[in-house]
N, C-alpha and C positions, 0 to 999 in steps of 0.2 A: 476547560482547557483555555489556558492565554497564549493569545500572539503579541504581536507588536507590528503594526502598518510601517509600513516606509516609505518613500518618498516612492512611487510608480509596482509599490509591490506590498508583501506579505516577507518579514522574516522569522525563521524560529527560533523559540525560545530556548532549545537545548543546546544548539549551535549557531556558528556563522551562516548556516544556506539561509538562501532570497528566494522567492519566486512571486513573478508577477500576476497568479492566480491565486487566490485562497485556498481550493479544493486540493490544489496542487501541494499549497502548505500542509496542510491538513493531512495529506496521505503520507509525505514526507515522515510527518510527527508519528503518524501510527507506525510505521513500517520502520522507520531507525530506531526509533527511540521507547516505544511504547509497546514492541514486538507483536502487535493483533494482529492474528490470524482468523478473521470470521469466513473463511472459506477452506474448504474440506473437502478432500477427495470423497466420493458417495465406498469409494471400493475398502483405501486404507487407511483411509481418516488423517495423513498426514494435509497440516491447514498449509494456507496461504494469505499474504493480507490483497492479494487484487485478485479477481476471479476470470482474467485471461492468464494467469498463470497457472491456477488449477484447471480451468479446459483443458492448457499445453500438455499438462504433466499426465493428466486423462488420455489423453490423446497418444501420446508419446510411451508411457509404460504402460497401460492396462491396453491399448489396444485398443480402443472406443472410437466410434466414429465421433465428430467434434458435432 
């Protein structure tokens, strides 16, 4: 994967967004543009790319405590 530094940040390569964290770019890139889902409900299998989203959705339709 390439980025390109900027002057106080991280921009991406797909688009115009900045961010002044790496990690921050970095999940940006997975999640718009590269659609990874390495996270998976354990019940229906539908993924997610950050895994406080799949707790939510656990939590929220299946009924699970968090």
């Amino acid at each position: 994967m390439v980025w390109f530094a900027i002057v106080g940040g991280y921009s991406c390569q797909y688009c115009s967004a900045s961010f002044t964290l790496n990690s921050n770019m970095l999940r940006h890139v997975r999640t718009k543009h590269l659609n990874e889902t390495p996270y998976s409900c354990p019940i229906c299998k539908k993924g997610w790319s950050r895994p406080d989203a799949c707790k939510e959705h656990v939590y929220r339709v299946h009924g699970l405590i968090r």
